[in-house]
GUROMI-768471 format. One record per residue (C-alpha): residue number from 1; x, y, z. Coordinates in Angstrom, 1 decimal. Example, Ala and Ser with C-alpha at 12.3 -4.5 7.8 and 13.67 -1.06 7.14 Angstrom:
! GUROMI-768471
{num: 1; px: 12.3; py: -4.5; pz: 7.8} $
{num: 2; px: 13.7; py: -1.1; pz: 7.1} $
//
This chain:
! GUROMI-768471
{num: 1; px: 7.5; py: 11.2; pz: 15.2} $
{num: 2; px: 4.8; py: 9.7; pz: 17.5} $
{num: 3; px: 4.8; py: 6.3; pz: 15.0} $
{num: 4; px: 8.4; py: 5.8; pz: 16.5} $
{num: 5; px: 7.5; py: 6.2; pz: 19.6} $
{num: 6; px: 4.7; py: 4.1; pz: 19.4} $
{num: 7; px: 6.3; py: 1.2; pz: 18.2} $
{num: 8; px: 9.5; py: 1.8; pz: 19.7} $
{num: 9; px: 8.9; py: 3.1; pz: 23.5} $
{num: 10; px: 12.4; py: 2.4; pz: 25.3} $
{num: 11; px: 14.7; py: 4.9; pz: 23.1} $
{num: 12; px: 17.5; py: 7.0; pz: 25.1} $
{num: 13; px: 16.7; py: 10.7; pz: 25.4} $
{num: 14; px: 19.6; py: 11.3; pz: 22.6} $
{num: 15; px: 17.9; py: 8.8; pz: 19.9} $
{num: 16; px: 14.9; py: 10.9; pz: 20.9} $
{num: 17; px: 16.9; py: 14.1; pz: 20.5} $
{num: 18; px: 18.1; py: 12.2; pz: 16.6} $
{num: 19; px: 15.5; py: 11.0; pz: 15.7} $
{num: 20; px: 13.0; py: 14.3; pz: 15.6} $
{num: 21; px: 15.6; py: 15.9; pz: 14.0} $
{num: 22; px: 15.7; py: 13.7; pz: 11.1} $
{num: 23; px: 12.2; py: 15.5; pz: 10.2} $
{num: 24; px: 13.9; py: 19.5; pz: 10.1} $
{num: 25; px: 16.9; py: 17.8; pz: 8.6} $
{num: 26; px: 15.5; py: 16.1; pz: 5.8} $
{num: 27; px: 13.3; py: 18.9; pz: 4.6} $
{num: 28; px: 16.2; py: 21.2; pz: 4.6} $
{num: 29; px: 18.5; py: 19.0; pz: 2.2} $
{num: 30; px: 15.6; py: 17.5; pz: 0.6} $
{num: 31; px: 15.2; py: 21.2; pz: -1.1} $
{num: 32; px: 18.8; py: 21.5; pz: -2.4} $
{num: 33; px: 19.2; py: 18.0; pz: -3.6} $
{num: 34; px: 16.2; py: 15.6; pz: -4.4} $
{num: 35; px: 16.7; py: 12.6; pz: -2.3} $
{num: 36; px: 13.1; py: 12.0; pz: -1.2} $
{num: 37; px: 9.7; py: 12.0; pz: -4.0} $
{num: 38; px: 8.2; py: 15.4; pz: -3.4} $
{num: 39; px: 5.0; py: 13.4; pz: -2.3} $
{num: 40; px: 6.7; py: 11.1; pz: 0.6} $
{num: 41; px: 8.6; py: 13.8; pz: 2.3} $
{num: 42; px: 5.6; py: 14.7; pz: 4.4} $
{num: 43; px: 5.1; py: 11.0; pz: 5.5} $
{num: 44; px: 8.9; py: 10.7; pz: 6.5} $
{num: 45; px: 8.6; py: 9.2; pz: 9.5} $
{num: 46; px: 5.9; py: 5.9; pz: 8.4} $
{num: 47; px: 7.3; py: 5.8; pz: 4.6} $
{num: 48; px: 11.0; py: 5.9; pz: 5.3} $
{num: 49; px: 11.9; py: 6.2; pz: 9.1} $
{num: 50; px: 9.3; py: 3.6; pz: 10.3} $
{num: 51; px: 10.0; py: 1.5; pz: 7.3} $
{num: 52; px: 13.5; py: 1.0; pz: 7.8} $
{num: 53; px: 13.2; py: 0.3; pz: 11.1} $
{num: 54; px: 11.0; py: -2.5; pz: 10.2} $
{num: 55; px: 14.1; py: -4.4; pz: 9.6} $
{num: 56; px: 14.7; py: -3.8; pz: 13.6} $
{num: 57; px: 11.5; py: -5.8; pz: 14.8} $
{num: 58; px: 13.0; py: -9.1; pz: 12.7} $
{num: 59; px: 16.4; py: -8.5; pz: 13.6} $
{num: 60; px: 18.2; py: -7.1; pz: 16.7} $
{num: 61; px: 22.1; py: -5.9; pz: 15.9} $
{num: 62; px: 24.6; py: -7.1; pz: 18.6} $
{num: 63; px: 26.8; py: -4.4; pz: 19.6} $
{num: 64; px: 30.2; py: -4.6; pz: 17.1} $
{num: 65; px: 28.8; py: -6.4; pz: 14.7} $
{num: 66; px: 28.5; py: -4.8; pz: 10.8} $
{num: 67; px: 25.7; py: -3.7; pz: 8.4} $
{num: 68; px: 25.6; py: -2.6; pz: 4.8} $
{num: 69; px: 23.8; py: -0.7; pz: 3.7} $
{num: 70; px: 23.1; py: -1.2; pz: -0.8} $
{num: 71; px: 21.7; py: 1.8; pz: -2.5} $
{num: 72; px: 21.4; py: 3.9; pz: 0.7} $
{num: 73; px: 19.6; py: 6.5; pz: -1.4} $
{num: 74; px: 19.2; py: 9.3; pz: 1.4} $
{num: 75; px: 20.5; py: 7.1; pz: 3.9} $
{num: 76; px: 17.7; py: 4.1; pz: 4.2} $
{num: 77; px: 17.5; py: 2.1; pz: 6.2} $
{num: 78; px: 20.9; py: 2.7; pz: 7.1} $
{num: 79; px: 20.6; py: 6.0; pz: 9.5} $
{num: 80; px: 17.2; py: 5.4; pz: 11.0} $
{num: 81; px: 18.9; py: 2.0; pz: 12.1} $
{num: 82; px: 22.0; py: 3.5; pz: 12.9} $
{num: 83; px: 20.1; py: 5.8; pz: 15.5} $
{num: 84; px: 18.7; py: 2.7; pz: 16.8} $
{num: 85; px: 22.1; py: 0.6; pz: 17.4} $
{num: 86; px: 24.7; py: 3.0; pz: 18.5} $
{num: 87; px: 26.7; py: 0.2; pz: 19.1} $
{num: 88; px: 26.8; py: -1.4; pz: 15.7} $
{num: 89; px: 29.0; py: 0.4; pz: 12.8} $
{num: 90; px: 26.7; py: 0.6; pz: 9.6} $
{num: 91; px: 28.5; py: 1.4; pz: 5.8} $
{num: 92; px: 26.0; py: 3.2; pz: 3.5} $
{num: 93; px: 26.9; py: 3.3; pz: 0.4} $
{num: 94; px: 25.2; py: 4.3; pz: -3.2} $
{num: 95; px: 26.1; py: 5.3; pz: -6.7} $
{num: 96; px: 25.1; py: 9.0; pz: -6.6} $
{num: 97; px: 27.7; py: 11.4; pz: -5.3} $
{num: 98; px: 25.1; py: 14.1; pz: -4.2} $
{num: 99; px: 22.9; py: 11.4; pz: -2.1} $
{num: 100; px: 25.8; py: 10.4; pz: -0.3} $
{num: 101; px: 26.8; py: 13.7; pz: 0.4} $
{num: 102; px: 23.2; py: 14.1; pz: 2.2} $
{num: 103; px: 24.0; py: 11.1; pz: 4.0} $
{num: 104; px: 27.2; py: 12.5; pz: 5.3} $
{num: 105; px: 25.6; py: 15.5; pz: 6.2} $
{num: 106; px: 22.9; py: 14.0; pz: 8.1} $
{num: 107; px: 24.8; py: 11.6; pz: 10.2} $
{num: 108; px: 27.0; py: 14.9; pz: 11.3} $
{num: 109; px: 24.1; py: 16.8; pz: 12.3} $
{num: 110; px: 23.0; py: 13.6; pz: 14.1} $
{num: 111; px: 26.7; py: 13.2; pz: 15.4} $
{num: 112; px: 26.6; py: 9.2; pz: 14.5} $
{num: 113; px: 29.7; py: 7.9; pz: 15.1} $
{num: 114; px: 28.8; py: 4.5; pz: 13.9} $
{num: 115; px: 27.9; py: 5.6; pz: 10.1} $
{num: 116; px: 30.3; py: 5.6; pz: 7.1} $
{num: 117; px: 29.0; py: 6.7; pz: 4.2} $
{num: 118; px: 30.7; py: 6.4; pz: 0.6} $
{num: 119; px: 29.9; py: 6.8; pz: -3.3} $
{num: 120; px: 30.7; py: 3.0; pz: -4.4} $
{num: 121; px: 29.6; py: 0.2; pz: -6.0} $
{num: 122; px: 28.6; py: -2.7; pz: -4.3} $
{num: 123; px: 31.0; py: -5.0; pz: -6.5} $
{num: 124; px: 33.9; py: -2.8; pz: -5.4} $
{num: 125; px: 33.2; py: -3.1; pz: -1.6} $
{num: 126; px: 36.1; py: -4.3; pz: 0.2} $
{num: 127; px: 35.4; py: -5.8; pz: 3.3} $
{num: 128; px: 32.9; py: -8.9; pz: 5.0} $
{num: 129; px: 30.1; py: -8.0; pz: 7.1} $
{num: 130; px: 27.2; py: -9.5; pz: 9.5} $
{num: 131; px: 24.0; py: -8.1; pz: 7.7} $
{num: 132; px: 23.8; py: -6.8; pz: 4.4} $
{num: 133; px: 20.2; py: -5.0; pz: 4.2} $
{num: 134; px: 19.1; py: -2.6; pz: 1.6} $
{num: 135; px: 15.3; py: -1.1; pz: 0.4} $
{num: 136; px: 14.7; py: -2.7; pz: -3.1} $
{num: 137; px: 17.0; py: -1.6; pz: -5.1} $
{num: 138; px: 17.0; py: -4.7; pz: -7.6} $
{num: 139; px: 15.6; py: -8.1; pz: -7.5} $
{num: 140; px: 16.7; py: -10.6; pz: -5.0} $
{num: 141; px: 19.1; py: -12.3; pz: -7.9} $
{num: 142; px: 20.9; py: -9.4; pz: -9.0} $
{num: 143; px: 21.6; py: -8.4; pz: -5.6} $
{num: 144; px: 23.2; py: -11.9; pz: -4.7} $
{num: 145; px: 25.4; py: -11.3; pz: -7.3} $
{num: 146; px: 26.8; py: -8.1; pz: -5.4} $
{num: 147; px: 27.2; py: -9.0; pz: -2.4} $
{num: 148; px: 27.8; py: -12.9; pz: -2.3} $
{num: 149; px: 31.2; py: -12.7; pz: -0.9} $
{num: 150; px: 30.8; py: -10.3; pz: 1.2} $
{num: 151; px: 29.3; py: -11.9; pz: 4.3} $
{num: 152; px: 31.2; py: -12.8; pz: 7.4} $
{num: 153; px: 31.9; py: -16.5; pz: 8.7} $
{num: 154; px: 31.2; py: -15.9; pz: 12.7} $
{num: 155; px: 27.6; py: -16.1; pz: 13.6} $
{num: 156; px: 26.5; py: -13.6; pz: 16.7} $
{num: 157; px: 23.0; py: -13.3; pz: 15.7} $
{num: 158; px: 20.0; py: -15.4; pz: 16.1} $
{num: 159; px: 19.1; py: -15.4; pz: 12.6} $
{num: 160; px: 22.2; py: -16.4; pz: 9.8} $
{num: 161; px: 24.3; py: -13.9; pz: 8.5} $
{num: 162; px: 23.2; py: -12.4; pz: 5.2} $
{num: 163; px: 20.5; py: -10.5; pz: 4.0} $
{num: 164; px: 17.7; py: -8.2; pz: 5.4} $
{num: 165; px: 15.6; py: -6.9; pz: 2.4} $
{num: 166; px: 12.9; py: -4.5; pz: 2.8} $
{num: 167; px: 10.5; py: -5.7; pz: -0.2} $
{num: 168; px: 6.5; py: -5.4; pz: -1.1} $
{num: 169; px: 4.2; py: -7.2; pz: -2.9} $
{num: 170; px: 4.3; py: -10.8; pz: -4.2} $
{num: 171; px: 7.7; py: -12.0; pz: -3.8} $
{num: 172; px: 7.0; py: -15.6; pz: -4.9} $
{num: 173; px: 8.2; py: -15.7; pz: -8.5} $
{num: 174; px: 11.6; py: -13.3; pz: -7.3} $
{num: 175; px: 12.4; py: -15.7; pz: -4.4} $
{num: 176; px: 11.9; py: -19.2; pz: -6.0} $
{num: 177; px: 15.6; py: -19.6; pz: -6.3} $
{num: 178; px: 15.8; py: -19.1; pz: -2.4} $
{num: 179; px: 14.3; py: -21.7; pz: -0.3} $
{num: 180; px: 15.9; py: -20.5; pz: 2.5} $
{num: 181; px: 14.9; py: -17.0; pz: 1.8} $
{num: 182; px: 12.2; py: -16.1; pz: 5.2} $
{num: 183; px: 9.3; py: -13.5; pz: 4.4} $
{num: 184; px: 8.6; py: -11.3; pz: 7.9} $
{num: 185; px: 5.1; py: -9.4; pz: 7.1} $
{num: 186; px: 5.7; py: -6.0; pz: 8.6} $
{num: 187; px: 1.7; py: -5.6; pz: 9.1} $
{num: 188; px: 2.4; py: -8.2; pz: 11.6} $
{num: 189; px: 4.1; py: -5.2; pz: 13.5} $
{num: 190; px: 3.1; py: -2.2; pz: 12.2} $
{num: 191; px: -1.0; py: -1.3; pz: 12.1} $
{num: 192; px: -0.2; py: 1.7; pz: 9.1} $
{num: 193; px: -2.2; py: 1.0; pz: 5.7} $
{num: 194; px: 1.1; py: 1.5; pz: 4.2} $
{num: 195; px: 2.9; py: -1.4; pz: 5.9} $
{num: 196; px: -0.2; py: -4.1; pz: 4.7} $
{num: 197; px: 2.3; py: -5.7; pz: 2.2} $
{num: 198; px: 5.5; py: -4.4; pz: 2.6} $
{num: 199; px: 7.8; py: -6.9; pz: 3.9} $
{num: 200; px: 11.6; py: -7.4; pz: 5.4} $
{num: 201; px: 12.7; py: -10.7; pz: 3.6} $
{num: 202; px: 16.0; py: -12.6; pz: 5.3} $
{num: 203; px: 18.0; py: -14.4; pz: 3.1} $
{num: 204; px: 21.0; py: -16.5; pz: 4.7} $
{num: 205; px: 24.2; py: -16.5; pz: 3.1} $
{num: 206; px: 27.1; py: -18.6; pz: 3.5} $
{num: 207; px: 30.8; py: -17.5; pz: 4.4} $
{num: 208; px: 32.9; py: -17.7; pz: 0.6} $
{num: 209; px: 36.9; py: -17.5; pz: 1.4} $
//
């Protein structure tokens, strides 16, 4: 819990309150249902926590705006960020029933009124949004294809609408099709070994009616 702290010093007494409980939380559904490798569980808070919230140090969410959240998993980045920008209404959503069930379970613990959380496909999302960010669950391609035209025309954001991908390693070959695609180094804000080449890439997207 300290790393969020450290990085993030000006959280409310509640996202305090939320965000050591993800640790008690996690452990206890993490033994009924297997959303987290047995191995990272114990580094929750750099591995998954911090991690996520490295999309927050590119990337500030104005209040009302939207996120998606692809291939949630357990619910990252989408509830760590979710604790960070009450104001801001995040959709999680993933393939496997019993992770989004943790999800849910989580956020009501937590008491997050800004997280929906559903079994779906990102094809079948219905719906345009500001951000679309998601942990690597396919190359950069691929995931265009899902979520193309589902990105909102108003811009409220300092960076374009579209997408906030939490990636690592060489991305040159997956992003050559992108020139517009911008790689933040999250060692550049982070001092964690783990973080040394993990990465949140932004990729703008335009409006499609």
């Amino acid at each position: 819990m300290e790393e969020i702290l450290k990085y993030f010093p000006n959280l409310s007494e509640n996202q305090v309150n939320q965000f050591e409980k993800l640790s008690e939380l996690y452990h206890d559904w993490n033994a009924k249902i297997n959303v987290i490798s047995r191995k990272d569980i114990d580094e929750l808070y750099v591995k998954h926590v911090l991690h996520s919230l490295g999309i927050a140090k590119v990337m500030e969410f104005q209040p009302k705006s939207t996120v998606l959240d692809v291939g949630t998993g357990g619910g990252f980045p989408g509830i760590p960020l979710a604790i960070l920008f009450p104001e801001t209404r995040f959709y999680l959503i993933d393939v496997i029933a019993k992770k989004i069930k943790v999800v849910n379970e989580v956020a009501a613990a937590l008491e997050l009124k800004n997280v929906k959380a559903e079994q779906l496909r990102a094809e079948n999302v219905r719906g345009e949004f500001d951000f679309i960010v998601s942990r690597a669950v396919t190359n950069m391609p691929d995931f265009v294809s899902w979520i193309k035209d589902k990105i909102k025309k108003q811009q409220n954001h300092e960076l374009k609408n579209g997408i906030l991908y939490l990636k690592g390693g060489d991305l040159i070959e997956e992003l050559k099709d992108f020139p517009k695609a911008t790689e933040y180094n999250l060692s550049n804000y982070f001092s964690e070994e783990f973080f040394e080449t993990k990465k949140v890439v932004h990729l703008p997207l335009k409006f499609k009616a």
